[in-house]
C-alpha positions in Angstrom: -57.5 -181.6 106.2 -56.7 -182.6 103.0 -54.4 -185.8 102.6 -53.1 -188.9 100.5 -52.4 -192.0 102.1 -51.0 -195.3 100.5 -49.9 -198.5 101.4 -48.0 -201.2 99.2 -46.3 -203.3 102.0 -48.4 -206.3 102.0 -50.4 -208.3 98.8 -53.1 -205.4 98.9 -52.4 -202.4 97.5 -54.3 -199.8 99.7 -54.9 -196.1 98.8 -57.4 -193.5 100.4 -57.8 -189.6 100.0 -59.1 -187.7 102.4 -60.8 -184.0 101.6 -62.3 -182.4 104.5 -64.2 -184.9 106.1 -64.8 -187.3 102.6 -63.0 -190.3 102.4 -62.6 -192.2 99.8 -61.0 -195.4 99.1 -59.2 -198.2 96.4 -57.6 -201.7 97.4 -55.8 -203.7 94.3 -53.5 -206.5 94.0 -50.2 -205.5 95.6 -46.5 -207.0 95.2 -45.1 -206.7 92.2 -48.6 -205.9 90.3 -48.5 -202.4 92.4 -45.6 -200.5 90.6 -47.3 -199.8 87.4 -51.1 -199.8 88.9 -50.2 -197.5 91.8 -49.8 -193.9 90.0 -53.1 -194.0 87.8 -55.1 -195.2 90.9 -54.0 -192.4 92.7 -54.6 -190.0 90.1 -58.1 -191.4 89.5 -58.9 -191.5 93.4 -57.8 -187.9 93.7 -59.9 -187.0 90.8 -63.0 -188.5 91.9 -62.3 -186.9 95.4 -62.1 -183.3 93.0 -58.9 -182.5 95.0 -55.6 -181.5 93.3 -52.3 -182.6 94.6 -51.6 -178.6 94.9 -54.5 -178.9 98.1 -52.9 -182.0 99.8 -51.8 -181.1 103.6 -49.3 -184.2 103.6 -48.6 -187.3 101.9 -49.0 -190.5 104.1 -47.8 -193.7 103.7 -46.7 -197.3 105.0 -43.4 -197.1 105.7 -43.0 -200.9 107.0 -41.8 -203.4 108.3 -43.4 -205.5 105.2 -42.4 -206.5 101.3 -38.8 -204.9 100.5 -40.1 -204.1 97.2 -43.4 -202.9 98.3 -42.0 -200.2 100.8 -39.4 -198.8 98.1 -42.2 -198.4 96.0 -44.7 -196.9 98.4 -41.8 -194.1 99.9 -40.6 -193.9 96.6 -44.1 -192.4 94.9 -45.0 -190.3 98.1 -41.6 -188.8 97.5 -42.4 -187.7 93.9 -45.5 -186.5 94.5 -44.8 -184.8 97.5 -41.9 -182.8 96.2 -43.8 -182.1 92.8 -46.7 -180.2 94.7 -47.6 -176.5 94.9 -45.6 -175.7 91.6 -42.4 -177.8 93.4 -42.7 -176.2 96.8 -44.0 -179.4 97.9 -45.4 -181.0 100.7 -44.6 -182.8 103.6 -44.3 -186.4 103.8 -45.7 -188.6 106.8 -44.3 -192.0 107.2 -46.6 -194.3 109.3 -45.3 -197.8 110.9 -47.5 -200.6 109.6 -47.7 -202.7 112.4 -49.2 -199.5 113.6 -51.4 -199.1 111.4 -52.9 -203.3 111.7 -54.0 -202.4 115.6 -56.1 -199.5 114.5 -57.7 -201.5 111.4 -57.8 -203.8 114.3 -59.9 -201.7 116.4 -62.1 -200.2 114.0 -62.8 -203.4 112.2 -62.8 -205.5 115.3 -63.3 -203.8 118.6 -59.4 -204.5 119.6 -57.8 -202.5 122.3 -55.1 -204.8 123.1 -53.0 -206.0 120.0 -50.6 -208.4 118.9 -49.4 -206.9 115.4 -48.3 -209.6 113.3 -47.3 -209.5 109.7 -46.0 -212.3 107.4 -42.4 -211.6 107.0 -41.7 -214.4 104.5 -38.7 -216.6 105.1 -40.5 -218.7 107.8 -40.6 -215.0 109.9 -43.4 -212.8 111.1 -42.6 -209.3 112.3 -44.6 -208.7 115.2 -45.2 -205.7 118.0 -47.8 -205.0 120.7 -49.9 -202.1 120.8 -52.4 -200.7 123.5 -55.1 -198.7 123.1 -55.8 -195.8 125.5 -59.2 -194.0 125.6 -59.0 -190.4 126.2 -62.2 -188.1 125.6 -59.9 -185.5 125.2 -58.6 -186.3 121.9 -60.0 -186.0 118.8 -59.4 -189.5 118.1 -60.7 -190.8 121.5 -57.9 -192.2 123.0 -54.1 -193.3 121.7 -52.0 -196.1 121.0 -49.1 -196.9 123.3 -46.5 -198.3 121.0 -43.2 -200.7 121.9 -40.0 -199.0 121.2 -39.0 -201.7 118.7 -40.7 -204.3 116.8 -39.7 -207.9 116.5 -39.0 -210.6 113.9 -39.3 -214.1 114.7 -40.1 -217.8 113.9 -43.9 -217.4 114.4 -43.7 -220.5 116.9 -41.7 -218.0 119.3 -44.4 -214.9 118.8 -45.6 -214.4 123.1 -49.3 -213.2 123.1 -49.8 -211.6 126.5 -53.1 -212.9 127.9 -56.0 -211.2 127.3 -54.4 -210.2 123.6 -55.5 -210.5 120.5 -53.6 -211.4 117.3 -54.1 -209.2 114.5 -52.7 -209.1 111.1 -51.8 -211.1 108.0 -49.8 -214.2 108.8 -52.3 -216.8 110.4 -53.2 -217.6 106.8 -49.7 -218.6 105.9 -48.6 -220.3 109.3 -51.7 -221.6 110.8 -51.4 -223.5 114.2 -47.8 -222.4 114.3 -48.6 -219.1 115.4 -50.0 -218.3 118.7 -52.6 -221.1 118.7 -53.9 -220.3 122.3 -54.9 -217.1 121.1 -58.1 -214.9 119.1 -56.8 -214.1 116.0 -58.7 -211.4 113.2 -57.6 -210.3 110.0 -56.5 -207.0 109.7 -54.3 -205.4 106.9 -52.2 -202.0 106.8 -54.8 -199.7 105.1 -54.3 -196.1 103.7 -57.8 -195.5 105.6 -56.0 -196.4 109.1 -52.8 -194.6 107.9 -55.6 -191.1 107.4 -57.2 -192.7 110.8 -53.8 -192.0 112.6 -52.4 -188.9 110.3 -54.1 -186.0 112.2 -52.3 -187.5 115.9 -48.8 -188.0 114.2 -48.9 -184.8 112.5 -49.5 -183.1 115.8 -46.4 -184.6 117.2 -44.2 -183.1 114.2 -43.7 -187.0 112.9 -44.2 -185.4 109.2 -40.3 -184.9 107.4 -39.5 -183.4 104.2 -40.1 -185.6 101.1 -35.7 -185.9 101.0 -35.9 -187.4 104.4 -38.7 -190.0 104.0 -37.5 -193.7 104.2 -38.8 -196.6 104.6 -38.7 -198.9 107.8 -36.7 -202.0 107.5 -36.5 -205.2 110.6 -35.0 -207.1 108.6 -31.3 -206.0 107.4 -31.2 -209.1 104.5 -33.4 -209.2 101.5 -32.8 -212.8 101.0 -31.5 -215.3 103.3 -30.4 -219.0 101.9 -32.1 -222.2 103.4 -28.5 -222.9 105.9 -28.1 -219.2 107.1 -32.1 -219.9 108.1 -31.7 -222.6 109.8 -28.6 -221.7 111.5 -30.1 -218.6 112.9 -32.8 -220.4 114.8 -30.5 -222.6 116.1 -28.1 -219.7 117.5 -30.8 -216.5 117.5 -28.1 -214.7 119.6 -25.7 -214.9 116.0 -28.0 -212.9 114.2 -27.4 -209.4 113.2 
């Protein structure tokens, strides 16, 4: 299987291509520094990797929750290059959930099989969402993840760790103690190589959509909050929209 896969949500810009079973890999600085980086280190990862965007199976990326900007960027390139493939026949386009994608860096960088998802939402908020891991010899993968329907966003003093559970993610950094203190925490990011790690599952279940229909995944529906709607939202969480 041949396949891109970015990722642009978070600080670190993420990119991996994978041709046959090669992988290879580039991490940057992301936010705002990834719109005019993201395009060449594609093009020079793919050209390393000696595969043309013509031989690409799908294009994957991080399709959030995570940076506003970072997401539109990240769906918008996969778009372009997905419809400009195979003479403008394209290719399809797999969106991939970040939290997601933190448990299985999660598992592969740390052993995890039962995850607390956690990334820094900004505005005093983490987005959060609990994944299990299920071991299954059958799969090519060895096992799946059992997802939550929906994900969260929350103060991170009101993020519930089942016991047992590990934090995973970004946001520990930027909140410290306030977040789940009675719990292990590890650092894990959204990386293209987890989105290629999870590609070949989600493909199988038809989760890839045209390059028109691709969009990103917003928890928050508000950019930009001001410091009184902030506070008056904890204060009355059942108010919020």
């Amino acid at each position: 299987m041949h396949l891109l896969a970015l990722d642009t949500s978070t600080d670190t810009l993420s990119i991996a291509v994978q041709r046959g079973t090669l992988v290879l890999e580039h991490q940057g600085a992301g936010g705002a520094q990834s719109s005019p980086t993201l395009i060449p280190a594609i093009r020079a990862l793919m050209q390393q990797a000696e595969l043309g965007f013509d031989a690409l199976d799908a294009v994957v990326f991080g399709r959030g929750p995570g940076s506003f900007t970072g997401l539109r960027t990240a769906c918008a390139v996969a778009q372009g290059l997905a419809f400009a493939a195979r003479g403008g026949q394209g290719v399809p386009v797999l969106p991939v959930d970040t939290l997601l994608a933190v448990a299985e860096q999660a598992r592969v960088q740390h052993g995890c099989t039962q995850v607390l998802a956690v990334l820094d939402a900004r505005m005093d908020e983490v987005y959060n969402a609990a994944f299990e891991w299920h071991a299954d010899t059958s799969s090519p993968a060895g096992g799946h993840w059992r997802a939550p329907a929906d994900f969260g966003l929350c103060a991170p003093e009101a993020v519930a760790v089942p016991p047992g559970w590990t934090v995973a993610g970004n946001a520990q950094a930027a909140y410290g103690a306030r977040l789940a203190p009675g719990a292990p925490h590890v650092h894990a990011l959204p990386t293209a190589a987890a989105l290629l790690r999870l590609a070949p599952a989600l493909l199988d279940q038809g989760a890839a959509v045209p390059a028109a229909q691709a969009l990103p995944r917003y928890v928050r529906d508000k950019v930009a909050q001001t410091t009184a709607e902030r506070a008056a939202a904890r204060q009355h969480p059942a108010a919020q929209p």
